[in-house]
PARO-283361 format. One record per atom (N, C-alpha, C, O): atom name; x, y, z. Coordinates in nm, 4 decimals. Layout:
<recs>
+-------+----------+----------+----------+
! atome !        X !        Y !        Z !
+-------+----------+----------+----------+
!    CA !        X !        Y !        Z !
...
+-------+----------+----------+----------+
</recs>
This chain:
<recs>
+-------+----------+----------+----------+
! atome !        X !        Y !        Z !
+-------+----------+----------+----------+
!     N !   1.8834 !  -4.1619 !   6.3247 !
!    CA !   1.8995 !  -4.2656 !   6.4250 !
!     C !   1.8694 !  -4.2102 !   6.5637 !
!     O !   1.9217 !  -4.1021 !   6.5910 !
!     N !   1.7889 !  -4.2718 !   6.6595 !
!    CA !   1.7709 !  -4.2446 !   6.7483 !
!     C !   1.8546 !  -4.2215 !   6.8638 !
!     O !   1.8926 !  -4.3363 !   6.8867 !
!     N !   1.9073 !  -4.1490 !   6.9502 !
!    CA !   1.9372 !  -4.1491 !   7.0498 !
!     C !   1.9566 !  -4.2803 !   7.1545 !
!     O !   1.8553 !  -4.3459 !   7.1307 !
!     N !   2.0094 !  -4.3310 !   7.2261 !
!    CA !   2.0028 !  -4.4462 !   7.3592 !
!     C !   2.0696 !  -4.3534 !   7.4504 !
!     O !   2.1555 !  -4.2653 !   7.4546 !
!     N !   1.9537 !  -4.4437 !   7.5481 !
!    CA !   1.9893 !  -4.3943 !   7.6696 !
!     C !   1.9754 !  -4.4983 !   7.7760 !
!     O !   1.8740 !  -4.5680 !   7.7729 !
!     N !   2.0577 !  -4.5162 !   7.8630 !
!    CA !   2.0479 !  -4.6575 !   7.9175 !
!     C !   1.9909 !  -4.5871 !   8.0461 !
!     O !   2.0163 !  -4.4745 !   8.0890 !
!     N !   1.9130 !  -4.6770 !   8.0925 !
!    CA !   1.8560 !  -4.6404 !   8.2320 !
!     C !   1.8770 !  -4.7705 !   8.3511 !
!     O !   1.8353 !  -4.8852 !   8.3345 !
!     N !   1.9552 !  -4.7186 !   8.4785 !
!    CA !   2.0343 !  -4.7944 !   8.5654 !
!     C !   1.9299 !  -4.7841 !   8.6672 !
!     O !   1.9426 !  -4.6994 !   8.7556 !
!     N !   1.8071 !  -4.8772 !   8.6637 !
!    CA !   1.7092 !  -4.8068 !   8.8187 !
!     C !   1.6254 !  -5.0007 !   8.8594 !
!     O !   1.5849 !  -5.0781 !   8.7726 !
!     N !   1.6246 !  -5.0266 !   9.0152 !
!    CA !   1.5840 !  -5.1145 !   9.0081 !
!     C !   1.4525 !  -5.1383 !   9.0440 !
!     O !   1.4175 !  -5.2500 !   9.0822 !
!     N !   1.3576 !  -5.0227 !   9.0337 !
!    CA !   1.2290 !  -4.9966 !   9.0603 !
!     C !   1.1436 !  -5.0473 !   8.9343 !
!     O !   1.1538 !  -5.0080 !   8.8181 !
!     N !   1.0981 !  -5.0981 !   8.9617 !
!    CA !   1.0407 !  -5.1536 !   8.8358 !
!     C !   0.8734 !  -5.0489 !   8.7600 !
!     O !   0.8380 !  -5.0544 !   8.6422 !
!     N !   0.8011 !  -4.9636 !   8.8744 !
!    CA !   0.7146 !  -4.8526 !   8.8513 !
!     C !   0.8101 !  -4.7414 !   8.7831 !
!     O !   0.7836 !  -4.6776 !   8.6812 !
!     N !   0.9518 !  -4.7303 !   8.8784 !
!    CA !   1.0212 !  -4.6019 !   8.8043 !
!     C !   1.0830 !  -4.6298 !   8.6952 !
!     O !   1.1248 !  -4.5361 !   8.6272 !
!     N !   1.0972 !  -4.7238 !   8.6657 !
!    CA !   1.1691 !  -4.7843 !   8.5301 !
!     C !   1.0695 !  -4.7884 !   8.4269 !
!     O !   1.1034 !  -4.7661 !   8.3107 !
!     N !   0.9396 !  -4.8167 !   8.4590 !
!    CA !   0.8490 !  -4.8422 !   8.3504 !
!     C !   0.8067 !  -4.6741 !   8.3232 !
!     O !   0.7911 !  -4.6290 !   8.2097 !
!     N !   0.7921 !  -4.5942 !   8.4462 !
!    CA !   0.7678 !  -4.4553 !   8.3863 !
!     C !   0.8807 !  -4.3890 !   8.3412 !
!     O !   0.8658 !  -4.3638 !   8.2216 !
!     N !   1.0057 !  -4.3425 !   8.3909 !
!    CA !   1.1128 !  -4.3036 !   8.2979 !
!     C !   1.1345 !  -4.3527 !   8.1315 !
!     O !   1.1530 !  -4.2914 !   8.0263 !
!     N !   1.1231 !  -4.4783 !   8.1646 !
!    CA !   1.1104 !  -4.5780 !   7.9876 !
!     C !   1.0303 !  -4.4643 !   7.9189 !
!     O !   1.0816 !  -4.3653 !   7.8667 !
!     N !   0.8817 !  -4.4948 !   7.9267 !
!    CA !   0.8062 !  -4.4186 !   7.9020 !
!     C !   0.8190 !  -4.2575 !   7.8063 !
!     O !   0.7740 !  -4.2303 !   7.6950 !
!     N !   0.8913 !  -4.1806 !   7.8945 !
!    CA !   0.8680 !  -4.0749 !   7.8832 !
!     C !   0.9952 !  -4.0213 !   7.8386 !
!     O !   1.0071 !  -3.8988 !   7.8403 !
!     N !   1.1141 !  -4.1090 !   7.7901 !
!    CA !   1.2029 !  -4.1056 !   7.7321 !
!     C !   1.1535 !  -4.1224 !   7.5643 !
!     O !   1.1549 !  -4.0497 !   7.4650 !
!     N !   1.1088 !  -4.2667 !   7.5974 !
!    CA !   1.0589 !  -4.3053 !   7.4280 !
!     C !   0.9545 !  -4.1982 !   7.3706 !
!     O !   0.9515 !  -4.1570 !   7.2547 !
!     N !   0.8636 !  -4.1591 !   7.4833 !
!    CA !   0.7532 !  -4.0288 !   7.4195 !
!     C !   0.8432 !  -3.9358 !   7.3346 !
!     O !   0.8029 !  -3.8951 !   7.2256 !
!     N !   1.0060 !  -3.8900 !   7.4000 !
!    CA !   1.0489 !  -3.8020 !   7.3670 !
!     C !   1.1465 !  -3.8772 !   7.2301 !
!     O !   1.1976 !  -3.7935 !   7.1556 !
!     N !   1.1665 !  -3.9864 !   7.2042 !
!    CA !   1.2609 !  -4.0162 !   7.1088 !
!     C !   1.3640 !  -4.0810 !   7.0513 !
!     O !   1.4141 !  -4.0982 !   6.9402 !
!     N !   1.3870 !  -4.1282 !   7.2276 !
!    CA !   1.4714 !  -4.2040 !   7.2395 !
!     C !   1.5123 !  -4.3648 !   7.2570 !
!     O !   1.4300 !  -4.4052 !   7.3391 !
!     N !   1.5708 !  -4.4406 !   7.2322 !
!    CA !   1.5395 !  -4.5282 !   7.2301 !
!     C !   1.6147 !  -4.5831 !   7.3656 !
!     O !   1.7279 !  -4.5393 !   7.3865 !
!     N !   1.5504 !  -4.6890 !   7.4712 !
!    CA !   1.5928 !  -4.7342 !   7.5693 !
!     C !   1.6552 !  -4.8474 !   7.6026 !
!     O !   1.5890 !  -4.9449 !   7.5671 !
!     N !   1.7909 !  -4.8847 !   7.6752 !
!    CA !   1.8783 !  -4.9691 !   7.7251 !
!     C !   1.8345 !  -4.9435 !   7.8955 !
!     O !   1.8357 !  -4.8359 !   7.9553 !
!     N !   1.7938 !  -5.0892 !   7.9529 !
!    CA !   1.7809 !  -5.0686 !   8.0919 !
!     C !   1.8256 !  -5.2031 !   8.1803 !
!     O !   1.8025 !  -5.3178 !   8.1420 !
!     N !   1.8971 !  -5.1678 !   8.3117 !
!    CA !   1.9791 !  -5.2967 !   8.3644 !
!     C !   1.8958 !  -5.2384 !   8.5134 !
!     O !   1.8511 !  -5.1272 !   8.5411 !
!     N !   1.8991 !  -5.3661 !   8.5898 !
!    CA !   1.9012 !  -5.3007 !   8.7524 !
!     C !   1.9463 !  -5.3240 !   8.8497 !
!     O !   1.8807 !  -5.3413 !   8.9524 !
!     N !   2.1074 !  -5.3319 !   8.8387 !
!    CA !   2.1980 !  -5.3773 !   8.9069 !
!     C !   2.2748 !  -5.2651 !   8.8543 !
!     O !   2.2679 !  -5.2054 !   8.7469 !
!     N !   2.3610 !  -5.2492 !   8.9717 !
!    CA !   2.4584 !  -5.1583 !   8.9362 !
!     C !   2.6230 !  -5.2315 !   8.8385 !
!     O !   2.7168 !  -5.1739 !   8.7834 !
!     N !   2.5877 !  -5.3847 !   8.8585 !
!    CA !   2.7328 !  -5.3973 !   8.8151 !
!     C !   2.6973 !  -5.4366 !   8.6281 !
!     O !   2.7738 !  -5.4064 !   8.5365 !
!     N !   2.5540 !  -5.5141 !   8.6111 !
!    CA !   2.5407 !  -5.4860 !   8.5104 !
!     C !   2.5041 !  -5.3863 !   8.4198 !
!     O !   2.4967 !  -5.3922 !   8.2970 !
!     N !   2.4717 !  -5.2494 !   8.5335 !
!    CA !   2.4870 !  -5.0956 !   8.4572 !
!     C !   2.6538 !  -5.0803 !   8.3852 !
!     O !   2.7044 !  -5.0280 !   8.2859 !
!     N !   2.6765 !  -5.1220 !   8.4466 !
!    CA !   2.8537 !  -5.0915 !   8.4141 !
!     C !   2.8542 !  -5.1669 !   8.2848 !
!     O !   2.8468 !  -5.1126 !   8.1746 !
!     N !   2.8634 !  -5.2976 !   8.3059 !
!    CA !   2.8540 !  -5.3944 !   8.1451 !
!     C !   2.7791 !  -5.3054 !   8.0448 !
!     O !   2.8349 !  -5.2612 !   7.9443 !
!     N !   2.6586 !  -5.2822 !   8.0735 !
!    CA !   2.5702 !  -5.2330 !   7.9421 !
!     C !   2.6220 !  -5.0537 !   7.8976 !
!     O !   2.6037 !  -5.0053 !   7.7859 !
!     N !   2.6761 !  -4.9925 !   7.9949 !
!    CA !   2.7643 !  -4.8985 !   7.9692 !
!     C !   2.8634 !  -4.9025 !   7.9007 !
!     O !   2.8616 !  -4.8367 !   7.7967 !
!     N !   2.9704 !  -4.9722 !   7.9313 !
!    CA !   3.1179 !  -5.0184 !   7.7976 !
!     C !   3.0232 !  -5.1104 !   7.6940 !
!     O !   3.0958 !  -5.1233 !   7.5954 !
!     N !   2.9145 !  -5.1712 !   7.6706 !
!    CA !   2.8281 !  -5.2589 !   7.5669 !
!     C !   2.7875 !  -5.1361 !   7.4650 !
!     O !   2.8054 !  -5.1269 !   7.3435 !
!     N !   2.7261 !  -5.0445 !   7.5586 !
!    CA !   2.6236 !  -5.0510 !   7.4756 !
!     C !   2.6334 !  -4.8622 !   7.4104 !
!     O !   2.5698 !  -4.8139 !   7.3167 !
!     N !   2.7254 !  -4.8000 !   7.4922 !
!    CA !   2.8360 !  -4.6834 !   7.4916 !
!     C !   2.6667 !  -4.5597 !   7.4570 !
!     O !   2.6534 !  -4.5077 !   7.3462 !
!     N !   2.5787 !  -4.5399 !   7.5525 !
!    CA !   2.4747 !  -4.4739 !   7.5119 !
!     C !   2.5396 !  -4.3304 !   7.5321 !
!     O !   2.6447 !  -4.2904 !   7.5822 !
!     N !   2.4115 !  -4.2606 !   7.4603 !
!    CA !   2.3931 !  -4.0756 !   7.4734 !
!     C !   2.4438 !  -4.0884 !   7.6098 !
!     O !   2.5540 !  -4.0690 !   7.6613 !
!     N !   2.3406 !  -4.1234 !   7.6485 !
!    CA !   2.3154 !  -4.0343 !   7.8354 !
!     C !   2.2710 !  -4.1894 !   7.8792 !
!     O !   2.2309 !  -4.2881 !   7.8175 !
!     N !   2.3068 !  -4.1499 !   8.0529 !
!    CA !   2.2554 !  -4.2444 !   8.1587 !
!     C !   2.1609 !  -4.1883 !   8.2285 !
!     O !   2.1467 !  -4.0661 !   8.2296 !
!     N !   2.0699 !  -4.2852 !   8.3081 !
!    CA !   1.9620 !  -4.2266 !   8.4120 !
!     C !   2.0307 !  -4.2813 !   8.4849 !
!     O !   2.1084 !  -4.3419 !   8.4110 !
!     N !   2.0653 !  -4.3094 !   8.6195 !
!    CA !   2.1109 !  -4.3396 !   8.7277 !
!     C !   2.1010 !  -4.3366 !   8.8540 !
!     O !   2.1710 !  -4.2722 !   8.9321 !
!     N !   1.9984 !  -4.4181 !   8.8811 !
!    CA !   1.9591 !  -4.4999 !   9.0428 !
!     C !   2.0580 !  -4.4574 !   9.1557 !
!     O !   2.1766 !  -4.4572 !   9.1230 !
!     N !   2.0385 !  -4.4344 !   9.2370 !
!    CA !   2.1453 !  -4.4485 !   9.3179 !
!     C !   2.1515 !  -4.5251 !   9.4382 !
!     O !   2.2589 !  -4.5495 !   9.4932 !
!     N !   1.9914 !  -4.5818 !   9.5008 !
!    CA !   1.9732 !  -4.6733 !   9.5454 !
!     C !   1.9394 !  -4.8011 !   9.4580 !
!     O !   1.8285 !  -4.8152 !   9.4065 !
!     N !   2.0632 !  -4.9128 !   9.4416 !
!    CA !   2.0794 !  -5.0465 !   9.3570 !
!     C !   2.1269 !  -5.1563 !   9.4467 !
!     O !   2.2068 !  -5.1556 !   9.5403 !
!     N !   2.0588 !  -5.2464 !   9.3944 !
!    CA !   2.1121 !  -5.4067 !   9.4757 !
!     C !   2.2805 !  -5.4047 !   9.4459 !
!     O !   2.3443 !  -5.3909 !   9.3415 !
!     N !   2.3121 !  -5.4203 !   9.5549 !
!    CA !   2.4806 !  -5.5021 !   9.4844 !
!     C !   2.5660 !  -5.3299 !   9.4991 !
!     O !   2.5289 !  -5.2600 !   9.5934 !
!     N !   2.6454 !  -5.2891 !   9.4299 !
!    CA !   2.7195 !  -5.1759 !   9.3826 !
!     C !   2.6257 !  -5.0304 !   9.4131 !
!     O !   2.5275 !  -5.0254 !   9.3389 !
!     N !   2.6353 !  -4.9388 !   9.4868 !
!    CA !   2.4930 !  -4.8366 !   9.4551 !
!     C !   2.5839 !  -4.7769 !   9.3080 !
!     O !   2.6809 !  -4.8140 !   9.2419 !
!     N !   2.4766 !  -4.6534 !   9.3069 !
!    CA !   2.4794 !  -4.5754 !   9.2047 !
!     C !   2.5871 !  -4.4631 !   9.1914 !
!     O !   2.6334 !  -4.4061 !   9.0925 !
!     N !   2.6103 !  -4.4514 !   9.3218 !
!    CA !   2.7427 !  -4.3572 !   9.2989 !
!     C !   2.8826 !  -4.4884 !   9.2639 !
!     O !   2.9385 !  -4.5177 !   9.1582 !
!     N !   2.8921 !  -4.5173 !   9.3405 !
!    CA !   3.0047 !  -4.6546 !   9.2519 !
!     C !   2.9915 !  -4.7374 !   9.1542 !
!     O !   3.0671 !  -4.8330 !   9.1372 !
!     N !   2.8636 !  -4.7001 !   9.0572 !
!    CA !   2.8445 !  -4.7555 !   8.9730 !
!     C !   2.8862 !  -4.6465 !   8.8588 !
!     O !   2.9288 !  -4.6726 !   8.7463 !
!     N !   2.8609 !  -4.5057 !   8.9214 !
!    CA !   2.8994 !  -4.3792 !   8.8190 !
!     C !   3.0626 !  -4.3666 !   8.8386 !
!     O !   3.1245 !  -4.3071 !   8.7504 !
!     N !   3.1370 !  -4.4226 !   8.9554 !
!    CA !   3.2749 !  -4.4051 !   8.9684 !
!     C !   3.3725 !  -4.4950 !   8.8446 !
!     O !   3.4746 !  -4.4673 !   8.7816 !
!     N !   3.2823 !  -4.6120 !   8.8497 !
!    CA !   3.2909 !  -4.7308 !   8.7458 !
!     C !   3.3369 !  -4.6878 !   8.5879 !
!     O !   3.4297 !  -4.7043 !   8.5087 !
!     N !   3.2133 !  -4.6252 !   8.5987 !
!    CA !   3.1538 !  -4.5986 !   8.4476 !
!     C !   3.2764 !  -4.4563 !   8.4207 !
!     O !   3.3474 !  -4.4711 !   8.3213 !
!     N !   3.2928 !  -4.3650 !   8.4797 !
!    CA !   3.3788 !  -4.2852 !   8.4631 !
!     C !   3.5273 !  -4.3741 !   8.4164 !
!     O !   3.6031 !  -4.3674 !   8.3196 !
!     N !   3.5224 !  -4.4439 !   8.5197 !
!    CA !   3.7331 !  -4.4988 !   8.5180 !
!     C !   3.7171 !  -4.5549 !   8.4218 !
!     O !   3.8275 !  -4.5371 !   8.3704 !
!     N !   3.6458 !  -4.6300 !   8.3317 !
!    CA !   3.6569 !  -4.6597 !   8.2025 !
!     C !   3.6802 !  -4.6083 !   8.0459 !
!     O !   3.7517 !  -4.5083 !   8.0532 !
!     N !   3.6561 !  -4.6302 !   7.9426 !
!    CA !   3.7162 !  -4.5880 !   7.8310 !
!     C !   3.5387 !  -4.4887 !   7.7774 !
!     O !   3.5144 !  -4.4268 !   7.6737 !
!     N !   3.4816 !  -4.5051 !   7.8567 !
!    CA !   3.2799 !  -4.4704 !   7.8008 !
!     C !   3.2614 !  -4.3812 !   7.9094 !
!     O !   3.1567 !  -4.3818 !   7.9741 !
!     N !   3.3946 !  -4.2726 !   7.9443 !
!    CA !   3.3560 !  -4.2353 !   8.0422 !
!     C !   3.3141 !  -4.0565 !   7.9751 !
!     O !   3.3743 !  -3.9702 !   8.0390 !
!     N !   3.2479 !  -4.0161 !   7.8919 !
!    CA !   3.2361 !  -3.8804 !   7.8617 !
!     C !   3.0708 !  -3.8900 !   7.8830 !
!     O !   3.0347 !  -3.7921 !   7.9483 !
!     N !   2.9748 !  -3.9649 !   7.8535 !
!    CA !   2.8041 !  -3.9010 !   7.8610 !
!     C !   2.7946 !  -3.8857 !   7.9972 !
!     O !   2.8383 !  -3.9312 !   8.1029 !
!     N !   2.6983 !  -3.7795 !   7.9392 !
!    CA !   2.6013 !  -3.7230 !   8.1099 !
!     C !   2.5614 !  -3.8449 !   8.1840 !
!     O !   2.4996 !  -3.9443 !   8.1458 !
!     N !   2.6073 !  -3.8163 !   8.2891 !
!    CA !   2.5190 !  -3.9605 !   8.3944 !
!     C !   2.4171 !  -3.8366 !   8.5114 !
!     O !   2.4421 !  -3.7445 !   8.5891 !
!     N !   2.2889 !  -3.9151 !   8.4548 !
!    CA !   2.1900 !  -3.7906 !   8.5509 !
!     C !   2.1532 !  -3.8499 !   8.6711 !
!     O !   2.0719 !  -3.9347 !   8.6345 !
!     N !   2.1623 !  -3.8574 !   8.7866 !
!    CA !   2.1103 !  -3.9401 !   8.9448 !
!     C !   1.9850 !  -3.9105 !   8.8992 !
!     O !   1.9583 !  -3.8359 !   8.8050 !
!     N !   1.8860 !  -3.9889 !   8.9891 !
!    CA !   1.7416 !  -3.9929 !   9.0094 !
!     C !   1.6940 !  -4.0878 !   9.1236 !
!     O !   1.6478 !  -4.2017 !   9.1169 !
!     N !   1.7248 !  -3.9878 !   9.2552 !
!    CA !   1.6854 !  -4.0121 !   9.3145 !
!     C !   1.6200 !  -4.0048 !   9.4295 !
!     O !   1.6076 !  -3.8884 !   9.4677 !
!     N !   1.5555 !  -4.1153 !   9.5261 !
!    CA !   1.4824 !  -4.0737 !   9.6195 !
!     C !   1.6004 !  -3.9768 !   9.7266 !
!     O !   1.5545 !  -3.8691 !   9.7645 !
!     N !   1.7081 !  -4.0025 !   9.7618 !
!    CA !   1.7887 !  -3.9120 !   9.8742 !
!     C !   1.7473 !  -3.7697 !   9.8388 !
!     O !   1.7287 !  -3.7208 !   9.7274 !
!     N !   1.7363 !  -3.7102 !   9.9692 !
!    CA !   1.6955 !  -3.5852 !   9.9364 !
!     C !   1.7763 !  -3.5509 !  10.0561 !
!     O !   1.7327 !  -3.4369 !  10.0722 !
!     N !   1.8604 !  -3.5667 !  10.1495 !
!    CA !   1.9112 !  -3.5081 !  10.2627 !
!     C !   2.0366 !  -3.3986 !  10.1882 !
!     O !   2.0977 !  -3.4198 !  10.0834 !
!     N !   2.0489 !  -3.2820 !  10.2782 !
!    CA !   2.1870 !  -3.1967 !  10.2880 !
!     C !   2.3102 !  -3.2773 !  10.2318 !
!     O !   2.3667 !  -3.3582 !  10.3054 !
!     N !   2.3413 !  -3.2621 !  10.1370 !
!    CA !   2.4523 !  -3.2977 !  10.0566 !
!     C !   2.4528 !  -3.4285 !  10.0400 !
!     O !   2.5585 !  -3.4913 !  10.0335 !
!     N !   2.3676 !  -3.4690 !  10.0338 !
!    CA !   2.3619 !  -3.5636 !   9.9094 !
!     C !   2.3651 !  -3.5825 !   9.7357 !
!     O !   2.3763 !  -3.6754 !   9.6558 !
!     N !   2.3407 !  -3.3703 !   9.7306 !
!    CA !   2.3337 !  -3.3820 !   9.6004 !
!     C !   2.5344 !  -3.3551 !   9.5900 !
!     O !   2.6040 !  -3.3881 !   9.4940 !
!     N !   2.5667 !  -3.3110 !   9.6755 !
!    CA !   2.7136 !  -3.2727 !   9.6204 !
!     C !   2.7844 !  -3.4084 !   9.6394 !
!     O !   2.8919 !  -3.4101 !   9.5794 !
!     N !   2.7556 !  -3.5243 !   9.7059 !
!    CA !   2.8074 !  -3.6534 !   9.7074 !
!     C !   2.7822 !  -3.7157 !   9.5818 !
!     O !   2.8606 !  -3.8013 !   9.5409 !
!     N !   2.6695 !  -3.6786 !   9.5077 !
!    CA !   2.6229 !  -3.7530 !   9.3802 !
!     C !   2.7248 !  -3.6626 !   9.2524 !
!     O !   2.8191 !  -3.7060 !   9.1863 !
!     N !   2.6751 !  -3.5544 !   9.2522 !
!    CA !   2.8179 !  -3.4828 !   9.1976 !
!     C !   2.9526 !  -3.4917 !   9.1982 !
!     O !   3.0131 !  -3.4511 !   9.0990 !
!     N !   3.0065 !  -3.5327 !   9.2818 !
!    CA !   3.1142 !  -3.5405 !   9.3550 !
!     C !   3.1706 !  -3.6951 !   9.2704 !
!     O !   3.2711 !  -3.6987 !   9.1993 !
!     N !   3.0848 !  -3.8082 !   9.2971 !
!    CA !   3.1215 !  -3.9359 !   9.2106 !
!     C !   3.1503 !  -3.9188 !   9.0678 !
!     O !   3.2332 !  -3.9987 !   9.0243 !
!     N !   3.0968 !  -3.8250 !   8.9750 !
!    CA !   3.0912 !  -3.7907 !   8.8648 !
!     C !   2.9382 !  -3.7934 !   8.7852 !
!     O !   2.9185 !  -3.8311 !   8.6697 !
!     N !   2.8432 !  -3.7453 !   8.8762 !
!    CA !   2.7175 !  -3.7361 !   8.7951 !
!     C !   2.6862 !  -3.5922 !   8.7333 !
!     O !   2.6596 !  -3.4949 !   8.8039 !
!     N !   2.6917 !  -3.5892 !   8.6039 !
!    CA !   2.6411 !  -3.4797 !   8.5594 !
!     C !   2.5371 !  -3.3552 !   8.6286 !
!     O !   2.5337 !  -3.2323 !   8.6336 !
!     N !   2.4789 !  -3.4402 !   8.6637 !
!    CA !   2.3244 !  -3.3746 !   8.7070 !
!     C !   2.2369 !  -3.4169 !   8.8171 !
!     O !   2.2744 !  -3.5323 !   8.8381 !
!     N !   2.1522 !  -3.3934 !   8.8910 !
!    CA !   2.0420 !  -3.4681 !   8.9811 !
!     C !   1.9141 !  -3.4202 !   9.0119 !
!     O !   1.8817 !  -3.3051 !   9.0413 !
!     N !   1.8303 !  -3.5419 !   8.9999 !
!    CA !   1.6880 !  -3.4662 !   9.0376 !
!     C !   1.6048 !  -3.6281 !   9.1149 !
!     O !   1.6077 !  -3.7507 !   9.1048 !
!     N !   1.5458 !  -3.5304 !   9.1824 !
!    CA !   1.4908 !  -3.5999 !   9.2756 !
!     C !   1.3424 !  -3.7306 !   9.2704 !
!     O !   1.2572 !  -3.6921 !   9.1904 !
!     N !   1.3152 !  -3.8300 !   9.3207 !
!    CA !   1.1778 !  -3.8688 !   9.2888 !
!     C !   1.0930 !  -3.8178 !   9.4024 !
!     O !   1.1410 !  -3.7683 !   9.5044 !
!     N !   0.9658 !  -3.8324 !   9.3793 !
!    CA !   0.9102 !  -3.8848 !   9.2660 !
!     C !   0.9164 !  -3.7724 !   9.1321 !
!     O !   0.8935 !  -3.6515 !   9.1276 !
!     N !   0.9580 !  -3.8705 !   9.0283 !
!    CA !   0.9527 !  -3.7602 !   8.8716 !
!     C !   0.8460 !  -3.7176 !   8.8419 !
!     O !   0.7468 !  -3.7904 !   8.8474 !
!     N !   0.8383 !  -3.5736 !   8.7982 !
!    CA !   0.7502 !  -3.5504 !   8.7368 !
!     C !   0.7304 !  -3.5578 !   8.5547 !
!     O !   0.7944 !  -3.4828 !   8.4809 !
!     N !   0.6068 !  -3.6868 !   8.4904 !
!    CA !   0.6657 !  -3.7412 !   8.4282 !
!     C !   0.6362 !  -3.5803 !   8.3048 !
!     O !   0.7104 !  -3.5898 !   8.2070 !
!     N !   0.5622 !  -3.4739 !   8.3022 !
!    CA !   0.5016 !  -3.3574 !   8.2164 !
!     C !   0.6270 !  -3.2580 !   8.2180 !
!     O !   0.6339 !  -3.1676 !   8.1347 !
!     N !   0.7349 !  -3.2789 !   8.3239 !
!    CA !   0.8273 !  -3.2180 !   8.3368 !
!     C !   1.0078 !  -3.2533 !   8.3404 !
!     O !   1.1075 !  -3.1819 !   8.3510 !
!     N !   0.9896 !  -3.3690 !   8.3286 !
!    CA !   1.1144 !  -3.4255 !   8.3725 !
!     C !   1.2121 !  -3.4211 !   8.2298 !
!     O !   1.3315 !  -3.3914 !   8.2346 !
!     N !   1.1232 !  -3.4640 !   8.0732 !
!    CA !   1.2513 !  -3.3868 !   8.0198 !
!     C !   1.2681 !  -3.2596 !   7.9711 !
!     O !   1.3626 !  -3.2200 !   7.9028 !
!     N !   1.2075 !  -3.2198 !   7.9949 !
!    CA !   1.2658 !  -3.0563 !   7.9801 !
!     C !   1.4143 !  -3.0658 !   8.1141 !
!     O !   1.5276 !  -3.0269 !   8.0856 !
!     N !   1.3854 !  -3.1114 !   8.2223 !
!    CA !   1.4461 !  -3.1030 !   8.3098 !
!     C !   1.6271 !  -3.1959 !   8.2648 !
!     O !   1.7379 !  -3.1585 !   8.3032 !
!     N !   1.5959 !  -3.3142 !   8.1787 !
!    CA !   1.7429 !  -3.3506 !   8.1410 !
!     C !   1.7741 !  -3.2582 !   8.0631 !
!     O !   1.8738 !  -3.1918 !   8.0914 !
!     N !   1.6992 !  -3.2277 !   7.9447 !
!    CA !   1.7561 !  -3.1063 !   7.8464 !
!     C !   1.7926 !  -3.0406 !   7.8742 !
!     O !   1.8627 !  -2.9997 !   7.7817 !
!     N !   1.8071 !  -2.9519 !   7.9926 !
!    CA !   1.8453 !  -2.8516 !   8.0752 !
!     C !   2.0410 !  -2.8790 !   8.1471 !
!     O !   2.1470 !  -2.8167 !   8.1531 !
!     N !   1.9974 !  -2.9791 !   8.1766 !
!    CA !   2.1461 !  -3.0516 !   8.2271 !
!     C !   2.2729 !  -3.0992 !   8.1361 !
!     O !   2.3950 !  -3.0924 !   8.1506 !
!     N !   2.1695 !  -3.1605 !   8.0164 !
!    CA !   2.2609 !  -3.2099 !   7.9012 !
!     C !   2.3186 !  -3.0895 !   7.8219 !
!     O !   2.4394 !  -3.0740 !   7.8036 !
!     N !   2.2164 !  -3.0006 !   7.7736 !
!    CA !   2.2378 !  -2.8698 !   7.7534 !
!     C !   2.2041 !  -2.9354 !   7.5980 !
!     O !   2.2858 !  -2.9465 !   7.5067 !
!     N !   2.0574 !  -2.9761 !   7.5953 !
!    CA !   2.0078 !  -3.0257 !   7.4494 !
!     C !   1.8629 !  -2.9574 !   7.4586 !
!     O !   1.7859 !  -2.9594 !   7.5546 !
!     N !   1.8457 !  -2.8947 !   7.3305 !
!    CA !   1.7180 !  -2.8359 !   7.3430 !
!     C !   1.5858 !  -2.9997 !   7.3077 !
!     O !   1.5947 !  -3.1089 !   7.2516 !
!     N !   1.5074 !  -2.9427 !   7.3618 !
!    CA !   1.4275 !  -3.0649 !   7.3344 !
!     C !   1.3501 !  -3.0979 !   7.1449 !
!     O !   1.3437 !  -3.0294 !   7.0429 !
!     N !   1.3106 !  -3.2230 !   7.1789 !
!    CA !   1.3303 !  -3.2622 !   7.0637 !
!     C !   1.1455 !  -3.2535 !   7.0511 !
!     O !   1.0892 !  -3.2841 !   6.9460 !
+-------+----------+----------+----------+
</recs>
């Protein structure tokens, strides 16, 4: 059985390439682009791992990972992906409860080696 992984992004180019290059690798994809229906499809849909936007309409992405933590679905990796790149922004994204972070634009030849690395899953 395949893997899910829900992906929380409201870019619709970065959503179609993350999709992408998830399924290349195996997995099968859950995707919302709102932060409050990230939360729903999170207690729904209880995936592996999250991708996680952090710029979202409505709720961002760090209060959407605060969400997803205070709930009962709160153990998978939640990985940020995003455009912020300023001085501690990555320890603010950490700090909410994100596993991991990497920046856009993704590189799509590199990017999962780059979750495997975080999840601490060798690739498939």
């Amino acid at each position: 059985m395949k893997k899910k992984v829900l992906v929380i992004e409201d870019n619709a180019d970065n959503l179609l390439l993350i999709t992408y290059v998830l399924e290349r690798s195996g997995y099968t994809v859950v995707s919302e682009t709102s932060g409050e229906e990230g939360v729903k499809a999170a207690l729904r849909e209880k995936p592996f791992l999250i991708i996680m936007d952090i710029q979202l309409p409505g709720i961002d992405g760090l209060e959407t990972t605060r969400r997803i933590r205070a709930s009962a679905v709160n153990t998978m990796p939640i990985i940020a992906m995003t455009s912020y790149a300023m001085r501690g922004d990555r320890d603010k994204t950490l700090a909410a409860g994100c596993t991991g972070y990497f920046e856009k634009p993704i590189d799509p030849l590199t990017i999962m080696d780059q979750i495997h690395e975080i999840i601490g899953e060798k690739a498939t």
